[in-house]
C-alpha positions, 0 to 999 in steps of 0.5 A: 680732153680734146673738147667738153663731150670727148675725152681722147687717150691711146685706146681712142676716144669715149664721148662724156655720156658713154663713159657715164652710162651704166655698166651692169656689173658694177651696178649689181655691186653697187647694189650689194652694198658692202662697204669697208666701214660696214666690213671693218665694224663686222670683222673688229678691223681698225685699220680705216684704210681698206687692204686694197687701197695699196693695190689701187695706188699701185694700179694708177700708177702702173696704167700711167707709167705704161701710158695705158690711161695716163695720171691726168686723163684718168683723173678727169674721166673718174671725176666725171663719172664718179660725179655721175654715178658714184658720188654716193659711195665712200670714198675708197669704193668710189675710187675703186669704182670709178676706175674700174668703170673708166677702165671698162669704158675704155676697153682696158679691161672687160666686164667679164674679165673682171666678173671672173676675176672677182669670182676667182678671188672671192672663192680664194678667200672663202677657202677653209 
């Protein structure tokens, strides 16, 4: 962080209460309050690690080794917001969450962006 009030990266710099201020699209998912325990007991699933955790391992790593949102950087800025905003959740939703809240705030993806892929995802699994 270059000082307490801004955290700095490639994509330029985002103050401490823009990266916690509220982004409608995740507050609505917030709000639906689906979570993979809820899931797991609804579906007879076993596996206590959600099937996209591999892809959100996966994820951080990619942004770090591309330099897009570097390992440490992305740790801190989550922290803050998961402190912020997600404390509340489980911890695989908060880390889902929480990055996908910094990756908005720093302009690495957008909210629509990220609705339609959510929209195209959900209709692939709802298929028959």
């Amino acid at each position: 962080m270059a000082d307490e009030d801004t955290m700095t990266g490639e994509h330029g710099a985002v103050t401490v209460e823009e990266n916690v201020a509220p982004i409608p699209l995740l507050e609505e998912i917030r709000e639906r309050g689906r979570v993979w325990e809820e899931l797991c007991e609804e579906y007879g699933v076993d596996n206590p690690d959600p099937p996209w955790k591999i892809n959100l391992e996966g994820t951080y790593i990619a942004l770090d080794l591309c330099r897009a949102f570097p390992w440490l950087e992305r740790r801190n800025a989550e922290d803050v917001v998961t402190e912020a905003r997600y404390a509340d959740l489980p911890a695989p939703e908060r880390q889902v969450m929480a990055l996908a809240h910094s990756m908005i705030q720093r302009g690495l993806v957008s909210e629509r962006d990220l609705q339609r892929k959510m929209k195209e995802l959900e209709e692939r699994l709802n298929r028959v």
